[in-house]
C-alpha positions as CSV (number, residue, x, y, z in Angstrom):
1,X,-56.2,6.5,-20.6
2,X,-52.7,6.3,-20.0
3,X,-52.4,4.9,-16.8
4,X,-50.9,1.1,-18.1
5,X,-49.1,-0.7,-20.4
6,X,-52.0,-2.3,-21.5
7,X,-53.3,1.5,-22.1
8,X,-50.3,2.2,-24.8
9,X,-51.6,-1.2,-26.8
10,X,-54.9,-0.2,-26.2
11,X,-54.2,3.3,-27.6
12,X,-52.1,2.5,-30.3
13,X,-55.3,0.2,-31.9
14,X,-57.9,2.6,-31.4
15,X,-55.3,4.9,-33.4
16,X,-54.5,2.7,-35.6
17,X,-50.7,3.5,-34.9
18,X,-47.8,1.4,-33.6
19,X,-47.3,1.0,-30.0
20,X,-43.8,2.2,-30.7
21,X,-45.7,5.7,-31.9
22,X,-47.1,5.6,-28.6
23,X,-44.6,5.8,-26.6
24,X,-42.7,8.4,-28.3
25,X,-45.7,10.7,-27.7
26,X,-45.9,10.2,-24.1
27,X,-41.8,10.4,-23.8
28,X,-42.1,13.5,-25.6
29,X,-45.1,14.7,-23.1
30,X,-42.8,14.1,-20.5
31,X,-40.6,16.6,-21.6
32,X,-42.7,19.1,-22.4
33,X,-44.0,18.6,-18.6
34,X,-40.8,18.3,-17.2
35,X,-42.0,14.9,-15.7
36,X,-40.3,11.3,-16.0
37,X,-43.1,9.3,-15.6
38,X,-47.0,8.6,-16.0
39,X,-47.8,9.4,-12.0
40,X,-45.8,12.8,-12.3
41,X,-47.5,14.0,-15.2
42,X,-50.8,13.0,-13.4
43,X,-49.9,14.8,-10.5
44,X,-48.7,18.1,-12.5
45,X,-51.8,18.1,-14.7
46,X,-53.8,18.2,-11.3
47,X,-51.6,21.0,-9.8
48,X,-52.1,23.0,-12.7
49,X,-56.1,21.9,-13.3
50,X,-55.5,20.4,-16.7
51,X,-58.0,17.2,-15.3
């Protein structure tokens, strides 16, 4: 579901949460993965069978 920007505004309504909130989340996902952006952590969550 995070693939796009139109994904974050998408997700931020369905939450009912700020797009802003958002992208703190995924920032923070990134670090916890080690990753800098939206492909990597895609790629990682394959290597390690997460998806």
């Amino acid at each position: 579901m995070m693939l796009t920007e139109r994904a974050t505004c998408k997700i931020a309504s369905m939450l009912y949460i700020s797009e802003n909130t958002v992208k703190h989340h995924k920032k923070k996902i990134y670090e916890k993965l080690g990753v800098n952006c939206m492909e990597d952590a895609i790629f990682y969550a394959k290597i390690k069978n997460l998806i």
